[in-house]
C-alpha positions in Angstrom: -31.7 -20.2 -17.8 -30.2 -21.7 -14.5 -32.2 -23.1 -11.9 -31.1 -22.2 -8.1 -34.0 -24.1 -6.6 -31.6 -27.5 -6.6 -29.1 -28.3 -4.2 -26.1 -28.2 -6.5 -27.3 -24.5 -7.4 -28.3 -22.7 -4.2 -25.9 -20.8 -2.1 -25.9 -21.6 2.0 -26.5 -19.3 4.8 -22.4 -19.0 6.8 -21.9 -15.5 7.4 -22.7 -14.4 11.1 -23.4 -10.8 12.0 -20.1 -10.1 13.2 -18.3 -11.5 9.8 -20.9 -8.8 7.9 -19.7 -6.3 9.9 -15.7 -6.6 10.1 -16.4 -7.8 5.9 -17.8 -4.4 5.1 -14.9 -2.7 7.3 -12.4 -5.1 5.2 -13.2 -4.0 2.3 -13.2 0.0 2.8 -10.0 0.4 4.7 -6.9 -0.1 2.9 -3.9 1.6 1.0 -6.7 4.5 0.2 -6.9 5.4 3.5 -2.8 4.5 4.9 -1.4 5.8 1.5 -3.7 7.6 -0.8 -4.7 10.3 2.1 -1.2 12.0 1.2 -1.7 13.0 -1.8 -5.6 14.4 -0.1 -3.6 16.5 2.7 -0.8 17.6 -0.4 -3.8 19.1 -2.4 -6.5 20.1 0.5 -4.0 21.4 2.8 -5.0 21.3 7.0 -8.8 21.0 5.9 -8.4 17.6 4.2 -10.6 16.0 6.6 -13.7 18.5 5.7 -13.2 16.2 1.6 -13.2 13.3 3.9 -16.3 14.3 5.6 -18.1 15.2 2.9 -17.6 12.3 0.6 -18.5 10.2 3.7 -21.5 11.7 3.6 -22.3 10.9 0.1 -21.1 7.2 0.4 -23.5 7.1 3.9 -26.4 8.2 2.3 -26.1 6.0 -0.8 -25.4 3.0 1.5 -28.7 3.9 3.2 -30.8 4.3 -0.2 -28.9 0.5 -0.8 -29.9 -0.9 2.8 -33.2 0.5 2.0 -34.0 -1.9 -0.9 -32.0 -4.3 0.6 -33.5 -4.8 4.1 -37.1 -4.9 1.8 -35.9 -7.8 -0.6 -32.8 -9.3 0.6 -30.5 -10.8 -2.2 -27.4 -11.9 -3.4 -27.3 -9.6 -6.5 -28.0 -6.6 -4.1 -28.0 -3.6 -6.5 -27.7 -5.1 -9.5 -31.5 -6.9 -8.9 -32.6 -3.5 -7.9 -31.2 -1.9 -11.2 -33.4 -4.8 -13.0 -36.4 -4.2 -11.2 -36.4 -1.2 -11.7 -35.2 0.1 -14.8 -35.4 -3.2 -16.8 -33.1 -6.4 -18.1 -30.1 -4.0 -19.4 -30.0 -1.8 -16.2 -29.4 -5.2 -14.2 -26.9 -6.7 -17.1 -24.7 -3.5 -16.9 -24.7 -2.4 -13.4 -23.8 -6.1 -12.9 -20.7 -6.3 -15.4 -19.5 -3.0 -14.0 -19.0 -4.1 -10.4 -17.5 -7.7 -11.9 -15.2 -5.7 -13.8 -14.3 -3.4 -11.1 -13.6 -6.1 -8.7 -11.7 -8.5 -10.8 -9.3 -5.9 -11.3 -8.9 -4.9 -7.9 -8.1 -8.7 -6.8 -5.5 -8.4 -9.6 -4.3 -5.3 -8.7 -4.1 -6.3 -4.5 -2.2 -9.3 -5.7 0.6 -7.7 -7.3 0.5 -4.7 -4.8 1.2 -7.6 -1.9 3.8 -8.9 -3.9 5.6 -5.5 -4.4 5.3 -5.2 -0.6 6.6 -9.1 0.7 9.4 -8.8 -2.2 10.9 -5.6 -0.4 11.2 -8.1 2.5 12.3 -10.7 0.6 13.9 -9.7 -2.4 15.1 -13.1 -3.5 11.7 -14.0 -4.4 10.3 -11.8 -8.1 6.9 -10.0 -7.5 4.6 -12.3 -9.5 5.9 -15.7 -7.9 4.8 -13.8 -4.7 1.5 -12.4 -6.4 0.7 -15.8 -7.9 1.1 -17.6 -4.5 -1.4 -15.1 -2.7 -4.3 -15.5 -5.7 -3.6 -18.6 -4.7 -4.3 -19.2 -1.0 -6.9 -16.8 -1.1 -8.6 -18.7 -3.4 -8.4 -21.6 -1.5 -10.1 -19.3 1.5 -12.9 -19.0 -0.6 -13.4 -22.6 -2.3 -13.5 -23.9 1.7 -17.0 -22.4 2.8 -18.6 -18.7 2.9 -18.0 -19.6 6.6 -14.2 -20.1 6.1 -14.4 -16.8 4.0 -15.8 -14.8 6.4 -13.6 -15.9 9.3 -10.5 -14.8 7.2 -12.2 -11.3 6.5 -13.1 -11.1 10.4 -9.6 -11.6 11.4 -8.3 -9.1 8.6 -10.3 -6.4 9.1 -9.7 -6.9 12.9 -6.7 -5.9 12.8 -6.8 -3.1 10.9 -9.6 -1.3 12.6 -7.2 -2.1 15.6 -4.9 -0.4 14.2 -6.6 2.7 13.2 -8.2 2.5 16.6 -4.5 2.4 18.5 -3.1 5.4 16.1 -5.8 7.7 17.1 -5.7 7.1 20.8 -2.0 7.7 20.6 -2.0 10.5 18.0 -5.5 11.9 20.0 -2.8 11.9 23.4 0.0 13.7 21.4 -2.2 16.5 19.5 -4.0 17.8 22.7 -0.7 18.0 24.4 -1.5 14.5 26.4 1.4 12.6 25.4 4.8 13.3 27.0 6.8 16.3 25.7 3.8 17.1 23.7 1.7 20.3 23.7 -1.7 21.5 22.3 -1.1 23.4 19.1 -3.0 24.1 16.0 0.2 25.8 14.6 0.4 23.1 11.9 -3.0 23.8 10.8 -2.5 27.6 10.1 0.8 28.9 9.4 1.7 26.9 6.3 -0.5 28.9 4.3 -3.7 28.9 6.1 -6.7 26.8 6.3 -6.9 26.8 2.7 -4.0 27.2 1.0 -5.0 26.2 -2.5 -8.0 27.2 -2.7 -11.6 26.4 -1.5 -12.1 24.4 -4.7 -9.9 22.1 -3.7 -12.1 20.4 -0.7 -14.6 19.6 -3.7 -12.0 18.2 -6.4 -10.8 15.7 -3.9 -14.3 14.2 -3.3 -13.2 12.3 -6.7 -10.0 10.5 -5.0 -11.3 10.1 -1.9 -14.9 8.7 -3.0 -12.6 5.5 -4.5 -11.2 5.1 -1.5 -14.0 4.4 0.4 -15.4 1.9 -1.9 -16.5 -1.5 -0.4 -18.9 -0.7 1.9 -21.9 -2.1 0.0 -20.3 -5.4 -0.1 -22.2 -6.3 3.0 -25.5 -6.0 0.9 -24.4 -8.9 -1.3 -23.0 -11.0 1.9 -25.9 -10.5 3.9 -27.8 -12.9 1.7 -25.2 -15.5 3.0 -26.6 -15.3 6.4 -29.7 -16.5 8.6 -31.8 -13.1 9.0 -30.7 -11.0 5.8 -33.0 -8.2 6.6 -31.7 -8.0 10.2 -27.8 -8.1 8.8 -28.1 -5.6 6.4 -29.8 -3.1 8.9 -27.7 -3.6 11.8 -24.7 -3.2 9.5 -25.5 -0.2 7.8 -26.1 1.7 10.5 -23.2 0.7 12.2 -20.6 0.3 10.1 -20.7 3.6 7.5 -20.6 5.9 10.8 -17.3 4.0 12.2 -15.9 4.4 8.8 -16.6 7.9 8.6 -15.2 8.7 11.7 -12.1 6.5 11.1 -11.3 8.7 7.8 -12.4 12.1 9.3 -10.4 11.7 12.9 -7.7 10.1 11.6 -7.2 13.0 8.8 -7.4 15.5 11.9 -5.2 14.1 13.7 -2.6 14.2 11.1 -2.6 17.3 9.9 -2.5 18.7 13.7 1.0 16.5 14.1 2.7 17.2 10.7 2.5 20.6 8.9 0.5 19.5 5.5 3.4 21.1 3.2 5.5 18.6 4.3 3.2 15.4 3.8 4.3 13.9 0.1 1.9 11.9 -1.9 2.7 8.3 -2.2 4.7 8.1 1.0 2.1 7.4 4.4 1.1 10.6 6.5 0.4 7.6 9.2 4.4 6.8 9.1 5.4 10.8 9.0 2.6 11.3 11.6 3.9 8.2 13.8 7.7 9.4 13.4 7.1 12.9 14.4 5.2 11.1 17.8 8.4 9.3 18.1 7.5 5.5 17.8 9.9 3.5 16.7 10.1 1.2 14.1 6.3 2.5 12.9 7.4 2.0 9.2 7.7 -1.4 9.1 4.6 -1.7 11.6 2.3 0.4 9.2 3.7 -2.0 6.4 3.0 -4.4 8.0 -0.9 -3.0 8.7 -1.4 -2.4 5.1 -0.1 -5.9 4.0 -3.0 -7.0 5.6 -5.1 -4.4 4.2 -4.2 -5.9 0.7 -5.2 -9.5 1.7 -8.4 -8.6 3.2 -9.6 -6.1 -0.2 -8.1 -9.8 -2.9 -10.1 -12.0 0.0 -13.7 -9.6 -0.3 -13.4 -8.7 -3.8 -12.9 -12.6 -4.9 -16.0 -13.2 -3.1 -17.6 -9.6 -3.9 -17.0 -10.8 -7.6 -17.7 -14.1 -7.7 -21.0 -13.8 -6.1 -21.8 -11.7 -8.9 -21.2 -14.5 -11.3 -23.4 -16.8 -9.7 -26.1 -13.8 -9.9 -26.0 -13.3 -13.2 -25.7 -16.8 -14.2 -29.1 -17.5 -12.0 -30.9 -14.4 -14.9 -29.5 -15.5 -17.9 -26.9 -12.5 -18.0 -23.5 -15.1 -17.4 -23.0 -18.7 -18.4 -25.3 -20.6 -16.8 -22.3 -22.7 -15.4 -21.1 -20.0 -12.6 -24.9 -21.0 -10.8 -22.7 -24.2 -10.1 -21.8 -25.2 -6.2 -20.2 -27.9 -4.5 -22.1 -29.6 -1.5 -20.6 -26.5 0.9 -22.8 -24.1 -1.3 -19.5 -22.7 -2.5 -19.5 -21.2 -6.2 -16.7 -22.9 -7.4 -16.3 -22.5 -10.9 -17.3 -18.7 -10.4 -14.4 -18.0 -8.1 -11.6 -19.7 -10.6 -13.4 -17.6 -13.2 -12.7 -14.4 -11.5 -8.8 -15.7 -10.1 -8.5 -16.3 -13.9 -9.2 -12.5 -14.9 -6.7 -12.0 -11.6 -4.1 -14.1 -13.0 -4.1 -12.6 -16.2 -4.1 -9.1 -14.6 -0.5 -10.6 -12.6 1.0 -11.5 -16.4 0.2 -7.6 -17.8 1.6 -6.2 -14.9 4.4 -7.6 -14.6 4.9 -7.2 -18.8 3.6 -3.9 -19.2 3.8 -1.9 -15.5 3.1 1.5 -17.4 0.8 1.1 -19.6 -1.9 -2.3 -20.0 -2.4 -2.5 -16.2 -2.6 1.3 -15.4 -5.1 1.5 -18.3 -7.4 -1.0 -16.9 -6.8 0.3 -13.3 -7.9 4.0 -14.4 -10.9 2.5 -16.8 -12.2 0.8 -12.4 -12.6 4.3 -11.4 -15.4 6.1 -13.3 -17.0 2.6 -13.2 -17.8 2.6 -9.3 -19.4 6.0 -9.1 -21.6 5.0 -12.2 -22.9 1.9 -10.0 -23.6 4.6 -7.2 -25.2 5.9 -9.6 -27.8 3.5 -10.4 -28.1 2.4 -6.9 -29.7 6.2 -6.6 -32.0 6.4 -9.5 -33.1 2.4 -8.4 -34.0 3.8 -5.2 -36.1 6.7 -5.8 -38.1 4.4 -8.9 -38.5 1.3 -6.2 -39.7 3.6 -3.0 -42.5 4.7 -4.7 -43.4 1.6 -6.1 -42.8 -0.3 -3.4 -45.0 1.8 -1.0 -48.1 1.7 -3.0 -47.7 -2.1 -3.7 -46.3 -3.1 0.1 -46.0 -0.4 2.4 -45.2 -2.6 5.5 -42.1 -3.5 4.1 -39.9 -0.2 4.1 -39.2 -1.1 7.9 -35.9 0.7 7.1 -36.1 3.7 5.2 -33.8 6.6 3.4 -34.3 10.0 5.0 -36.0 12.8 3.4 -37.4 11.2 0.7 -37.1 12.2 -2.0 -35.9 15.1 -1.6 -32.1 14.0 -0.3 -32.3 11.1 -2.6 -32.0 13.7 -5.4 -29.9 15.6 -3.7 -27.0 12.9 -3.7 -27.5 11.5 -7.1 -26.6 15.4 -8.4 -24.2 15.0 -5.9 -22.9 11.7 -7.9 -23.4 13.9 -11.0 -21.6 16.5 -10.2 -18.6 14.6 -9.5 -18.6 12.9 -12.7 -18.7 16.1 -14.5 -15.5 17.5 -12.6 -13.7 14.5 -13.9 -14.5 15.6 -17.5 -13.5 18.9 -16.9 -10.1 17.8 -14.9 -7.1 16.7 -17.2 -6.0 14.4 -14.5 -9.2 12.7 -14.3 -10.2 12.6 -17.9 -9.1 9.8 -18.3 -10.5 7.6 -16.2 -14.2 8.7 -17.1 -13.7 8.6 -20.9 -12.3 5.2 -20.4 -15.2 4.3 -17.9 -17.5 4.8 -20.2 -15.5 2.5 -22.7 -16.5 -0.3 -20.5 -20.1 0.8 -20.2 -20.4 1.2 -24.1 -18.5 -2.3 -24.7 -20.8 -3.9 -22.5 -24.0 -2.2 -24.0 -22.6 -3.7 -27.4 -22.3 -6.9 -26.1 -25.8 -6.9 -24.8 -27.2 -6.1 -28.1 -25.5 -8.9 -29.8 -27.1 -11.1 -27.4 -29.9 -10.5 -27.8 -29.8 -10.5 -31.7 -27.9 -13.6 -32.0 -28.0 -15.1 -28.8 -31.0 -16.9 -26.9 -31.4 -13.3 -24.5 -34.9 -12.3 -24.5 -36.1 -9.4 -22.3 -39.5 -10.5 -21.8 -38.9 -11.6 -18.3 -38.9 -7.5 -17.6 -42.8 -6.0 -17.2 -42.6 -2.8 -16.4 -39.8 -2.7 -14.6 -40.6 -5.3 -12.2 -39.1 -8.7 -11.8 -41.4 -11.4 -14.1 -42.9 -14.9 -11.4 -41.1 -16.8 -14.2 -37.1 -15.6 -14.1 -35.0 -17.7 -11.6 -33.9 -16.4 -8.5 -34.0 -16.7 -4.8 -36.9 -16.5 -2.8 -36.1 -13.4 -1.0 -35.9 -11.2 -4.4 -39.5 -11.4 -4.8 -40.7 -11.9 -1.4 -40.9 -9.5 2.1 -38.4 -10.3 4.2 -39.1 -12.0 7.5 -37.1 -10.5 10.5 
């Protein structure tokens, strides 16, 4: 296995607080939220913000379970080190693989999704020229320093949480009649069909959209072993952060459905634009492209990172070529990140050759994947906390509420959702082909270990054996 201990193995502290924060905002707000919330209002009707509320709830209290562990035993594997702890060397290997999978795709995908957007601009140049040139400069972001990185993803998610922050104060002024020429109505929200107009089961059904959309927010977990007081980080932004996001998604949502009747908001096309045009600003639609161009950059810039990170964790347990432990004298994983900007470029070439089928396959198969890592991160939780409590009790300084009683309550939640997609045509799909990817992997693992050098010895019951590789932090209390 890879050593970390050396110098040309161990990753370096550059992430301040405020990167932490605006890197967990970064990699949360994008074309879900600008885009994807039409085809939420379209299905919920005027009470589309209640999905968004209640999936923010679900994606809060799993980020609290997560900051839990992680404020305990900071590290750069984040959930996937709890998974191993936990439940053993396979829990780690394919919680691990998921998120890698998951975020290589995503990079890919944001790529070409950029390059659709610039080539509308400038239609001279073809899509994967365009796509090819931002994998590239974003990788150069990330080769420079986790300091460089985080700057970048500081001044991305800046501006979008500006933006969100400017369209509610003017949409807030408009809606309650503030604005000039406006008045204080609720007539949108009740005669187009009522409150519900399809049904109360649709509130529920679009938990499994909108819970992809807010996806990202555990990022900060990983990062946060990047910076100078981990445990501190990871606190500060969980608190923080998960309540701003949830109130950007749930006020936003309100907002729009006050300002445009929901029949007439049509999925794919922004409710922020129809929302904006109805205000009366001008020239909002190329602003709000503008907006989620950035939004693009900053999800390829994180998940690059996100996923390259991962490498570099699971080359440190034996679960990835020992090469991705590599770094440069800027503690940068180099060969890590052109491994996952390989997967990305490759992901560019099948899009571009086969729009409707390869590339949507693999898109669909990222779904089912994230909620099976929330998944884990639940069932990690409730195993640890009671471990952890008789073995250290003074280091659950940040703790999940109601344990464990709401613990279980959100991983039936988790559950629950994953059973709707079974029983939903439309979302059949993605779960049968999630679990693909969860059985290829499993397969994979097995082979290892019966022709490969994989032992899983290093796991004793559960817990973490003195002799596997890894940073300090994994096995020891954190020091704030």
């Amino acid at each position: 296995m890879a050593q970390i201990a050396d110098r040309s193995n161990t990753l370096k502290p550059g992430l301040k607080q405020r990167h932490l924060t605006m890197l967990s905002l970064g990699g949360v707000i994008g074309a879900g939220l600008f885009v994807g919330s039409s085809a939420i209002i379209n299905q919920a009707g005027p009470l589309a913000f209640v999905t968004y509320a209640i999936t923010g709830l679900i994606v809060l209290l799993v980020m609290r379970m997560l900051g839990e562990m992680a404020a305990a035993k900071p590290c750069t594997g984040s959930f996937t080190d709890y998974a191993r702890m936990a439940y053993g060397r396979f829990a780690g290997f394919s919680t691990g693989w998921l998120y890698w999978y998951f975020w290589v795709i995503v990079v890919g995908f944001e790529a070409v999704v950029g390059g659709q957007m610039i080539n509308k601009w400038v239609p001279s140049i073809p899509v994967w020229a365009i796509a090819l040139a931002l994998m590239i400069i974003m990788t150069g972001i990330n080769m420079l320093s986790v300091g460089s990185f985080g700057e970048a993803e500081y001044w991305f998610a800046g501006i979008k949480v500006v933006a969100i922050v400017a369209f509610i104060a003017v949409a807030a002024l408009f809606a309650f009649g503030i604005w000039p020429g406006s008045s204080l109505t609720f007539a949108n929200m009740t005669d187009h069909g009522g409150l519900l107009p399809n049904g109360l089961g649709t509130l529920f059904v679009g938990v499994v959209v909108v819970i992809f959309s807010m996806t990202g927010v555990e990022v900060v977990t990983i990062a946060a072993a990047e910076s100078a007081e981990p445990a501190k980080a990871i606190r500060k932004a969980v608190n923080s952060v998960v309540f701003r996001i949830l109130a950007f998604f749930v006020i936003s949502t309100f907002l729009i459905v006050m300002i445009v009747p929901w029949s007439d908001v049509v999925p794919g096309q922004s409710p922020f634009v129809a929302a904006l045009d109805r205000i009366g600003i001008p020239g909002s639609a190329d602003l709000l492209n503008l907006v989620i161009l950035v939004a693009v950059l900053s999800v390829l810039n994180s998940g690059l990172y996100t996923a390259s990170r991962l490498l570099f964790v699971m080359g440190s347990r034996g679960d990835a070529p020992q090469w991705m432990t590599t770094t440069n004298s800027r503690g940068v994983p180099v060969k890590g990140i052109l491994s996952c900007t390989i997967v990305g470029y490759g992901c560019v070439v099948l899009s571009a050759l086969y729009p409707d089928t390869v590339f949507l396959f693999l898109i669909n198969a990222s779904g089912a994947v994230f909620l099976f890592v929330y998944f884990m991160i639940c069932i990690s939780e409730l195993r640890l906390r009671r471990r952890w409590e008789k073995e250290s009790p003074g280091i659950l300084e940040f703790r999940m509420w109601l344990y464990p009683v709401l613990p279980l309550i959100v991983t039936v939640a988790i559950v629950a959702v994953l059973v709707s997609m079974g029983l939903r045509e439309q979302n059949r799909i993605e779960l049968f082909q999630g679990i693909a990817v969860w059985v290829a992997l499993s397969i994979i693992y097995l082979l290892r270990r019966k022709f490969g050098n994989l032992r899983n010895d290093d796991v004793i019951d559960g817990r973490l054996d003195s002799t596997v590789p890894s940073k300090p932090s994994t096995d020891t209390p954190a020091v704030n």
